[in-house]
Every structure is written in structure tokens, then in C-alpha cells.
TITI-350747 format. One record per residue (C-alpha): y negated, z negated, x negated. Coordinates in steps of 0.05 Angstrom, whole numbers, plus 32768, in hexadecimal, padded with zeros to 4 digits. Layout:
// residues N
YZX...
***
This chain:
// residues 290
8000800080007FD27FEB7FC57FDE80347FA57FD4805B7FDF7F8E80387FF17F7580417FA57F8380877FA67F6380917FF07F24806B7FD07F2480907F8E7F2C80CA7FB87EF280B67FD67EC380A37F9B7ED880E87F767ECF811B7FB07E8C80FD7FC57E7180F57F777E89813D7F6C7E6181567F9A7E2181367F837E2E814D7F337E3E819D7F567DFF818F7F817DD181847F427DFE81BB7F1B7DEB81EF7F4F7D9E81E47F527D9581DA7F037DBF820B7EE47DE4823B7F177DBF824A7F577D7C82257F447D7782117F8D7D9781DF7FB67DD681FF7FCC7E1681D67FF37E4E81D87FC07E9481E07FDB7EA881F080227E9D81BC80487E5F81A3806E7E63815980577E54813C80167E9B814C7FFA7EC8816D7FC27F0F81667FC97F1B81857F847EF381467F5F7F1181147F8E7F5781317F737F3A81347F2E7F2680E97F2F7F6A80D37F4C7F8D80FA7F177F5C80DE7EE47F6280987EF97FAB809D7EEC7FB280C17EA97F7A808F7E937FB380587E9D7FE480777E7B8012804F7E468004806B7E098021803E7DDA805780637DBB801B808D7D94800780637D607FC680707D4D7F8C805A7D8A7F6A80987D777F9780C97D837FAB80A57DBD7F6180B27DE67F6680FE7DCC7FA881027DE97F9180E47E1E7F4C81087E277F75814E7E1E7FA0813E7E547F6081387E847F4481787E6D7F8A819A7E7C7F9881787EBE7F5A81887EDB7F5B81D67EC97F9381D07EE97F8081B37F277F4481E57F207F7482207F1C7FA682077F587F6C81FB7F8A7F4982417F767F8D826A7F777F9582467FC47F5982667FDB7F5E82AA7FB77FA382B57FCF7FA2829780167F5B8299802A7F4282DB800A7F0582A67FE97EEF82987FA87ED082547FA37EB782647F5B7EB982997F307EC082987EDE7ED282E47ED47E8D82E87EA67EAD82B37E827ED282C37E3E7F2482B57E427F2082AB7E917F6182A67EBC7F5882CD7EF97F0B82B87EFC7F2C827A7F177F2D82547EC87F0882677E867F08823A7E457EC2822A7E4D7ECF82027E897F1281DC7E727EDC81C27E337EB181A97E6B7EED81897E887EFE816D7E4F7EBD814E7E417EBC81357E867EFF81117E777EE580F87E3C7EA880E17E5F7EDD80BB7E907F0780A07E667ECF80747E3B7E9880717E6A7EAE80717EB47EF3805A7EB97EE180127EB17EB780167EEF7EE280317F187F197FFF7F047EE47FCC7F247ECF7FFA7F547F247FF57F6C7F2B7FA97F5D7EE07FA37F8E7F007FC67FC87F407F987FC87F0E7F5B7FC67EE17F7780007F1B7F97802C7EE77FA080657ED07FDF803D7F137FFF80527EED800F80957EB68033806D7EE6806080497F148064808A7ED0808880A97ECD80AC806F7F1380D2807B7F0980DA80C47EC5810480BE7EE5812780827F1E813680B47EF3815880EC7EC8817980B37F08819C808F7F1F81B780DE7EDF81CF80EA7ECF81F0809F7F148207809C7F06823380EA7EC6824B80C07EEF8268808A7F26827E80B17EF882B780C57EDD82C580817F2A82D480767F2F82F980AE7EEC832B80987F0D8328804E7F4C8346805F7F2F837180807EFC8393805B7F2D838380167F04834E7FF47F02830D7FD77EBE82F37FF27E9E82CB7FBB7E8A827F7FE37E46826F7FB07E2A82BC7FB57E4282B880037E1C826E800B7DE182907FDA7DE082C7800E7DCE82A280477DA7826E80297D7982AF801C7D7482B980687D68826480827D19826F80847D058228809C7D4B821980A97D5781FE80627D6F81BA80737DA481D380A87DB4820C80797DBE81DF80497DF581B680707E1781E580917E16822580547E46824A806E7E2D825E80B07DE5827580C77DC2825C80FB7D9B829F810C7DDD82CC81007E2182CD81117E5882C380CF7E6B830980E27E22832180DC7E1D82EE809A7E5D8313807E7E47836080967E0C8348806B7E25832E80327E5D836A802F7E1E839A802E7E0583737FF07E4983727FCB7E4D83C67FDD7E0B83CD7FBB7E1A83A17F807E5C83C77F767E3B840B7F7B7E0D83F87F497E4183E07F207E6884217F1E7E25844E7F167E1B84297ED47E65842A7EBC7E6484797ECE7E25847B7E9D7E41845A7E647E8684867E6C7E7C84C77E397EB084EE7E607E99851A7EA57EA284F27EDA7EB085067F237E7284F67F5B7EA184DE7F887EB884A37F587E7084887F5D7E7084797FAB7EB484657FB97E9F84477FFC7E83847E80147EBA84A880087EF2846C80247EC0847580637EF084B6807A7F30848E806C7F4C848480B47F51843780AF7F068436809B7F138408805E7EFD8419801B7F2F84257FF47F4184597FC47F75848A7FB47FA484517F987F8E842D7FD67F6D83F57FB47F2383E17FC27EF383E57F947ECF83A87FAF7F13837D7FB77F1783497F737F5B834F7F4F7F7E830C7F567FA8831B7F1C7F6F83267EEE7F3B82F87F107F0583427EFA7EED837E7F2C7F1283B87F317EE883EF7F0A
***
């Protein structure tokens, strides 16, 4: 019973801090505007409340049998680096493969996997073990022994879950028809250029925008997706254009507007003679199709 309620609280602490350190990461360095990370409407990552349980545990590992203390925090601090790409890779894959969504995209990133994991991002991971294991995993070993002393705070965490609960349902309908347009027009939408998409069109709406990032309040998600599919057709035209000027060798005009040409095909998707879509990512290489 004591296990189970630490890692429902841990679970707790990790998803909710998560989402403040992407909330910050998103304005300063990525977006550089105040964008909802993740997929949900409430203050909530699942992937960092996972990370922290995982953390939490591998933190109080016996490491005894190596003998020197040193080697036993590297060991220990590689092990948090690796667990966490992994974690990172598992929940990405999920959504590729069975929702046709990419929650984040490293395919800019040297050595990615898939766009899903780069080497980049395991050395953040890494340092954020390291930053764990000697900084923060004392206070969350008081943070655990607090909640045992003040079992009232069970309740708090209890309401915690069931909001999470009706939040998951009702982000989980959302992207169920993000799937649905995916598959169909033979893409993987991209969630943070999506979310960027229609934080573009909020106006004075910035607040609600801001909580619920996935849907509009002036457009239908079909509308929101039409939209952002136009966006993604231009940016891959472009793309093409400039890779058709930088090949020496003639190249055919109707190679430069693939969806123009995949407008005859009797299904009306766009894809080409192979019957792949230019616009659809390539799971199995996490990069565009040329």
C-alpha cells in the first residue's frame, strides 16, 4: 500500500513539475511564447511523472558491490540518462504509430532515432539525472516521508487523478480526430507547430487558447487541421523547389508539385507513383520523404 501511494504521489510531483520546466522551455528557447506543452489541458506531463518514478527508484538502488562511490553515482547517473531516452522513445513511438502525432520532433538533430531521440537530448537527460540524484532526491525523500505524516493530503492528490481522469477522456476524443484527418490525408501532424498554428489565430483569446491549445474557439479542429495541412503543403513545396535547385541533373516539373499532380489520383490523396506522400514523415527514419 505504502509503494503504490509513493508512486501515485511521485507521479504527481513529476507530471505537474514537468510541465512547468516545458512551460519555461517553450517561451525561452523553442516557441518564445507561452505555448501549453503536451496534450492535455491541465497542468500535466505524464512522461516526467514516469521519469520521476523511474528516477526515484534507480536513485535507491544498492550499489554496493561497485567499490569505488564515484563510479557508483556515474553508474548511477548513466542509468537516468538511458532510462529516460527510453521512456522518451516509448511514449513518442506510441503516438507516431497509433495516433499519426508527433509530440516532438529531433530530425534537425544530429544522430536522431526516428526524430523521436537524438544524442543531444539523452546529455540533457543525463544532466537532469545528475541534477536529481545530488540536488533533488533528498527532497523528495522528505517530500514521501511528509505525505505519510499528513495522510489528509491523500485527498489532494486523489483530486488530482480524478480531474486528470476526465482531462485524458476528453484530450484523448480531441486527438482521436487529429488521427482520423492524419490517416487520411497521410501525415504525421506535428502537436507544437499544430498548437503554434492556432495560437497564431487566438486574437484576444490568448488565455483560453492557452488552456485548451489544441482546439480553437473561432474554428472547428477540422477547419484548425485544413489550416495547418495548407501550411505543411506550402512548407513541403518549398522544400522540394530548393532541393530541385541544388540537384545538377534535369529534373522533371512535375516532381516539384507533387500535390497538384496527386490532385487527379481518384482517392484525392497525395501520393505519388510509389504511393507514398510526400508530406507523410517516415517512421522508420523519424526525416521527410524527399
Amino acid at each position: 500500500m505504502n509503494l503504490f501511494l509513493t508512486v501515485l504521489f511521485l507521479f504527481f510531483l513529476g507530471s505537474t513539475f514537468g510541465w512547468l520546466i516545458e512551460l519555461f522551455y517553450r517561451r525561452v528557447f523553442s516557441a518564445k511564447k507561452w505555448l501549453n506543452p503536451g496534450f492535455l489541458v491541465g497542468p500535466c506531463l505524464p512522461l516526467y511523472g514516469f521519469g520521476l518514478v523511474l528516477l526515484f527508484f534507480l536513485a535507491s538502488i544498492d550499489l554496493s558491490a561497485i567499490p569505488h562511490r564515484v563510479l557508483r553515482e556515474v553508474v548511477t547517473v548513466v542509468m537516468m540518462g538511458i532510462a529516460m531516452t527510453v521512456i522518451e522513445y516509448i511514449a513518442g513511438l506510441i503516438f507516431i504509430v497509433g495516433m499519426k502525432i508527433k509530440l516532438w520532433d529531433y530530425s534537425n538533430c544530429p544522430g536522431n532515432i526516428q526524430g523521436i531521440i537524438c544524442p543531444l537530448f539523452t546529455f540533457y537527460w543525463t544532466l537532469l539525472g545528475a541534477g536529481y540524484r545530488f540536488l533533488i532526491h533528498p527532497f523528495f525523500l522528505g517530500a514521501v516521508s511528509w505525505l505519510f505524516d499528513h495522510f489528509a493530503f491523500i485527498f489532494v492528490v486523489g483530486m488530482f487523478y480524478g480531474i486528470l481522469l476526465v482531462d485524458v477522456v476528453w484530450s484523448f476524443r480531441l486527438l482521436a480526430r487529429i488521427r482520423r484527418f492524419a490517416k487520411e490525408y497521410h501525415i504525421v501532424v506535428r502537436l507544437e507547430e499544430f498548437k503554434k498554428n492556432i495560437a497564431e489565430h487566438a486574437g484576444k483569446h490568448r488565455l483560453g487558447q492557452f488552456l485548451i491549445a489544441l482546439q480553437e474557439r473561432s474554428r472547428s479542429t477540422a477547419e484548425s487541421l485544413q489550416d495547418y495541412f495548407e501550411v505543411l503543403r506550402r512548407k513541403t513545396g518549398e522544400m522540394v523547389f530548393k532541393a530541385a535547385k541544388r540537384t545538377p541533373k534535369r529534373t522533371d516539373p512535375a516532381d516539384l508539385c507533387p500535390a497538384e499532380n496527386a490532385a487527379e489520383a481518384s482517392d484525392g490523396t497525395t501520393a505519388d507513383s510509389n504511393g507514398h506522400d510526400p508530406l507523410e514523415n517516415d517512421v522508420s527514419t523519424g526525416k521527410e520523404n524527399p
